[in-house]
C-alpha positions, 0 to 999 in steps of 0.5 A, a space after each residue: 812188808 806191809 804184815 811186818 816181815 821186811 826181809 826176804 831171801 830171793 834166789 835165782 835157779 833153775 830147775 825142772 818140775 810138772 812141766 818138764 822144760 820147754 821146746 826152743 828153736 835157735 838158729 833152725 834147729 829144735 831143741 829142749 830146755 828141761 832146766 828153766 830159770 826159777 825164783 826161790 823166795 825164802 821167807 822166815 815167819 812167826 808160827 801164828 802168821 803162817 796161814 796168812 803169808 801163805 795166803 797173802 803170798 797166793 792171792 798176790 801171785 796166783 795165776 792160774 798158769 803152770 809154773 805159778 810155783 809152790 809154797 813149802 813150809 819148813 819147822 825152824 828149829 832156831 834163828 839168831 841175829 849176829 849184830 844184837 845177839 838176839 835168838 828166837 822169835 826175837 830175832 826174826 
């Protein structure tokens, strides 16, 4: 919020990566979660702020264990905002 993007899309899933699920044990037995519960975090931004979100977002949540996630970064060819019909660069 504070680099002038208030919004956010934040997702539960699951999903499976380096780490390959973990060993549980429920009732005695031993058994393996390979699908763990994971956030996505999708975030639309100007080109010119795209090096320092990414920087923001890895200095505020690096640390330094596995499952610390990872960033992708995506071209968007286009957004629109519904309410005022605004597009572009405009409507982020």
């Amino acid at each position: 919020m504070e680099l002038g993007y208030p919004g956010m899309t934040v997702t539960k899933v699951i999903g499976q990566g380096k780490q390959k699920g973990i060993s549980e044990v429920w009732r005695g037995r031993r058994f393996r979660v390979d699908l763990l519960s994971k956030m996505k975090i999708e975030i639309t931004v100007r080109d010119t702020d795209v090096e320092r979100i990414v920087n923001t977002i890895i200095n505020e949540s690096q640390t330094g264990s596995i499952g610390d996630g990872k960033i992708f970064v995506f071209d968007v060819e286009n957004a629109y905002h519904i309410r005022t019909k605004e597009s572009g660069e405009a409507a982020i």
